[in-house]
ChimeraX commands (.cxc) that place a marker at each C-alpha (Angstrom):
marker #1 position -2.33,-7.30,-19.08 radius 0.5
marker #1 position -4.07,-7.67,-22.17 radius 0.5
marker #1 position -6.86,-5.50,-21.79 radius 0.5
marker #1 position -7.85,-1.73,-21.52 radius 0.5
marker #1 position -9.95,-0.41,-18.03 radius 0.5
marker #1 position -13.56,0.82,-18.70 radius 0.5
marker #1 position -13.69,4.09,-18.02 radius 0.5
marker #1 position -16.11,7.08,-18.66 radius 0.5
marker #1 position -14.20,10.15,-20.85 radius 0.5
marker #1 position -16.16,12.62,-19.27 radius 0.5
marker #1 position -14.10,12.13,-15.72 radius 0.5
marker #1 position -11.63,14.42,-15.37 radius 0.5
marker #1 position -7.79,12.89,-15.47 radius 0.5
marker #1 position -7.67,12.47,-11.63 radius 0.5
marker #1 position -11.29,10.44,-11.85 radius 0.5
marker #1 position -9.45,8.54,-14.29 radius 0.5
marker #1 position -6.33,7.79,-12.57 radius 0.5
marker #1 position -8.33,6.90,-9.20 radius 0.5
marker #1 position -10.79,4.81,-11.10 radius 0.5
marker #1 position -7.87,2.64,-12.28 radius 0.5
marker #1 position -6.34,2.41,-9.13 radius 0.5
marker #1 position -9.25,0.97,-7.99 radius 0.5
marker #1 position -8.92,-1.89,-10.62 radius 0.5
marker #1 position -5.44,-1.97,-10.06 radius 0.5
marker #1 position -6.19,-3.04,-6.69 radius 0.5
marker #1 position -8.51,-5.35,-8.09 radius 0.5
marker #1 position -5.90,-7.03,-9.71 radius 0.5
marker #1 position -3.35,-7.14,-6.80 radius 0.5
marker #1 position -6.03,-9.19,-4.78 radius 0.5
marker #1 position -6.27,-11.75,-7.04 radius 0.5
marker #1 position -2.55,-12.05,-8.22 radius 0.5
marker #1 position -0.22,-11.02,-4.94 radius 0.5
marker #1 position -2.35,-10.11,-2.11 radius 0.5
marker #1 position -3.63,-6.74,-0.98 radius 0.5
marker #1 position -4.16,-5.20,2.12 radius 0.5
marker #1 position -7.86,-4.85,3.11 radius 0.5
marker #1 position -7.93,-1.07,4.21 radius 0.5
marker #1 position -5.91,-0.35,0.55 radius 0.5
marker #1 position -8.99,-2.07,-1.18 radius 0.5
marker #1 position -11.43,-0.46,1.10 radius 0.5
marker #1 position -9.18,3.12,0.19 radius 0.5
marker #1 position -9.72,2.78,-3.58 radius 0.5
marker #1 position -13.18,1.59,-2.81 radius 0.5
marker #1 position -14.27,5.02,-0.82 radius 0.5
marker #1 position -12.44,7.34,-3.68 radius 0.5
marker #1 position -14.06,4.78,-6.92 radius 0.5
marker #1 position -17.55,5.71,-5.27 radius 0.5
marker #1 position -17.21,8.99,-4.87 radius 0.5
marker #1 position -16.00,8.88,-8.78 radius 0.5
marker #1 position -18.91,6.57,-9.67 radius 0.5
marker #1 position -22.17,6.90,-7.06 radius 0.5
marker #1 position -24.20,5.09,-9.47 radius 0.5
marker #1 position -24.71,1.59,-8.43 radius 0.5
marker #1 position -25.72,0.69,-12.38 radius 0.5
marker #1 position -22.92,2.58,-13.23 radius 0.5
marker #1 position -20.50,0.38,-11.28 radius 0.5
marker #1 position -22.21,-2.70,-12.31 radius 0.5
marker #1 position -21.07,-1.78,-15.79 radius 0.5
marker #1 position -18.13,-0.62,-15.22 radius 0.5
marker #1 position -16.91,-3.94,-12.98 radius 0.5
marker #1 position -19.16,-6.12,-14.98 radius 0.5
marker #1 position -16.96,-4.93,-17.97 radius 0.5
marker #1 position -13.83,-5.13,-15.95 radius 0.5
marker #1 position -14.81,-8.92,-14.94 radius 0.5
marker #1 position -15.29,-9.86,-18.56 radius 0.5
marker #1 position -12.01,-8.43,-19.91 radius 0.5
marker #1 position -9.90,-9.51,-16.65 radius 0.5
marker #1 position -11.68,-11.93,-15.31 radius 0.5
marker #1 position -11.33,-10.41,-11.59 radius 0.5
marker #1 position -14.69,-10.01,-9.52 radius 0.5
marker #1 position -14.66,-6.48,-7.95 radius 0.5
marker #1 position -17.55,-7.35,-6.19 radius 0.5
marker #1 position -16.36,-10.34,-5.12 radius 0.5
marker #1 position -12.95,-8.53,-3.66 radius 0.5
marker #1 position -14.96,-5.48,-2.16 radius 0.5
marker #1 position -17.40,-7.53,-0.33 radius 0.5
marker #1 position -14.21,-9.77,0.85 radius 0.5
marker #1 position -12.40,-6.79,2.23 radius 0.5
marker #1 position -15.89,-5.61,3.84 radius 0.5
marker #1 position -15.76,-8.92,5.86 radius 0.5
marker #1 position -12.49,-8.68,6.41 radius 0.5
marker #1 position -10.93,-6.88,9.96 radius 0.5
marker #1 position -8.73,-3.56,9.69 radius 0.5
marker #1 position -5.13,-4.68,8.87 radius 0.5
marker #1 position -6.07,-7.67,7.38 radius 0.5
marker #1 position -4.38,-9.08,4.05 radius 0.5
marker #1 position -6.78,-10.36,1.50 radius 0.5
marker #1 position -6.11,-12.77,-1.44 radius 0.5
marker #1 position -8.63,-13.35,-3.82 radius 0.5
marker #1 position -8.88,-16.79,-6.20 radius 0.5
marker link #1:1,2 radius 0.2
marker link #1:2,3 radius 0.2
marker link #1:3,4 radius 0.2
marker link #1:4,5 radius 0.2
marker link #1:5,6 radius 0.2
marker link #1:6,7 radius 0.2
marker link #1:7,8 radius 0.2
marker link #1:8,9 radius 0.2
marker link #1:9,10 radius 0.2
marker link #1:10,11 radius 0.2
marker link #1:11,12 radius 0.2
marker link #1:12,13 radius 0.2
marker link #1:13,14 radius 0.2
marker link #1:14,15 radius 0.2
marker link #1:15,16 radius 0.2
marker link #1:16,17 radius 0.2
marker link #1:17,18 radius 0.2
marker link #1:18,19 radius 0.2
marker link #1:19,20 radius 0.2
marker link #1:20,21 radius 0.2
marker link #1:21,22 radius 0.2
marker link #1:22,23 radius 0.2
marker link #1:23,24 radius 0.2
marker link #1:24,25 radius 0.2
marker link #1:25,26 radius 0.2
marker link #1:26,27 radius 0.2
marker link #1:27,28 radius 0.2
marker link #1:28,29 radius 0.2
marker link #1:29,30 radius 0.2
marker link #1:30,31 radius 0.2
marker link #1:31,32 radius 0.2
marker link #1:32,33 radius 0.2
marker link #1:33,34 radius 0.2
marker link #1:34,35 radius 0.2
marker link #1:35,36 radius 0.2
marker link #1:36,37 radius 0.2
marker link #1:37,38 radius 0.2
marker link #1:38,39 radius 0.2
marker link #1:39,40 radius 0.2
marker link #1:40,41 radius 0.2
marker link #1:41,42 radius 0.2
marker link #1:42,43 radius 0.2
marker link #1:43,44 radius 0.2
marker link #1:44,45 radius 0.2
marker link #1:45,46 radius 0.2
marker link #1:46,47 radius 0.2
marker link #1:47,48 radius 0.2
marker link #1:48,49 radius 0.2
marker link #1:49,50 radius 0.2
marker link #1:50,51 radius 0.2
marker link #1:51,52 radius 0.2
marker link #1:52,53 radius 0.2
marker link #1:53,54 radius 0.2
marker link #1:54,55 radius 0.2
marker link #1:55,56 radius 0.2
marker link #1:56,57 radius 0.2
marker link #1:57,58 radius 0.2
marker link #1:58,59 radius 0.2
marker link #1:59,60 radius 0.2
marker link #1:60,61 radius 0.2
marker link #1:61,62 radius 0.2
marker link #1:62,63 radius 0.2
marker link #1:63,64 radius 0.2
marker link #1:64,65 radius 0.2
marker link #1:65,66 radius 0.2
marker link #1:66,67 radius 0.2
marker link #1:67,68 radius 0.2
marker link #1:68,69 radius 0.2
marker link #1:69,70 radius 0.2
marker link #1:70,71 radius 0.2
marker link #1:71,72 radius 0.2
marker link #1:72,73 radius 0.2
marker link #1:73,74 radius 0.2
marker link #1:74,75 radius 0.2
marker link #1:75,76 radius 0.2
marker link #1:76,77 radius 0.2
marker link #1:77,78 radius 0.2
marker link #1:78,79 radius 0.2
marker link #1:79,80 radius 0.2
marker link #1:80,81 radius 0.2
marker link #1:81,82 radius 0.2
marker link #1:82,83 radius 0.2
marker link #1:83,84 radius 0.2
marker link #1:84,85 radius 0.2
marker link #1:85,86 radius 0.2
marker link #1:86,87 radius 0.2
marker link #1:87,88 radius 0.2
marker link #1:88,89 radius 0.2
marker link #1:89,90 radius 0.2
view
């Protein structure tokens, strides 16, 4: 990993930590495989972190340029997906 998560320094250190769970997950999609409720999890908790939806269109938008992993692409994958499912993202 080459690059550094976006985050906001006015979170407190739990926000952050959750927050890069979230793109941790992210990441798992696309490289091993994740579970759909554990994206779904991270999901719930990132929200409640960042309600804003232009907020998390910056934040994953900047996440997508550094990484190159769609967020929105994985979230809306595990949203289609049924409860147990494994998703892998390309």
């Amino acid at each position: 990993m080459e690059y550094q998560y976006p985050i906001n320094y006015s979170w407190t250190t739990d926000e952050i930590v959750d927050v890069i769970k979230f793109f941790e997950a992210i990441e798992k999609a696309y490289e091993k495989g994740i579970d759909r409720d554990e994206v779904m999890n991270v999901y719930r908790r990132f929200k409640e972190i960042v309600p804003s939806k232009a907020e998390e269109k910056t934040l994953c938008g900047e996440f997508e340029e550094m990484s190159g992993y769609s967020s929105y692409r994985t979230v809306k994958k595990a949203k289609e997906a049924s409860i147990g499912d494994r998703i892998k993202m390309k």
